[in-house]
C-alpha positions, 0 to 999 in steps of 0.5 A, a space after each residue: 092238101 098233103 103238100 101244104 101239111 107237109 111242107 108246114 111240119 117240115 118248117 116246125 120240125 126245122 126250128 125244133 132241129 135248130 133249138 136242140 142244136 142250139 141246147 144240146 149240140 152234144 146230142 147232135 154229134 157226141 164226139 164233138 165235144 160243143 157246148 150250148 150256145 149263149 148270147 149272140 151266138 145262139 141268135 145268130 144261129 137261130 136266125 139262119 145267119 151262121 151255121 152251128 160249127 161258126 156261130 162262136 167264131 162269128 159273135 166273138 169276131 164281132 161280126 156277129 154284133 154288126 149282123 143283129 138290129 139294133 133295138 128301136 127306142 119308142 120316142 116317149 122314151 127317147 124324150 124322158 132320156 134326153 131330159 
């Protein structure tokens, strides 16, 4: 029972890292002068795809787009788009 309650704080503690991270990476390292991430950047980050020192690089490369799923479009509203 330890190992599971263990291993689920760990997941937990895990995204909340990420988040400050992603919000305040200045907290993380205060000599690294980084702004919070925006837009692609934060997530690609979030997501486990880029480390935090590249995910700025990536989504300005365009890489970053080409990693992020497209959103699926119901077919109703496909329809009324079409017409």
């Amino acid at each position: 029972m330890m190992l599971i309650s263990h291993e689920l704080k760990k997941i937990f503690q895990s995204q909340r890292d990420r988040l400050r991270n992603a919000d305040h990476p200045d907290m993380m390292r205060p000599k690294n002068k980084r702004k919070p991430l925006k837009g692609v950047a934060r997530f690609l980050y979030l997501d486990k795809k880029v480390k935090l020192s590249k995910a700025e690089a990536v989504a300005n490369s365009g890489l970053g787009l080409a990693t992020m799923k497209a959103p699926k479009i119901p077919e109703k509203q496909e329809k009324k788009n079409e017409t």
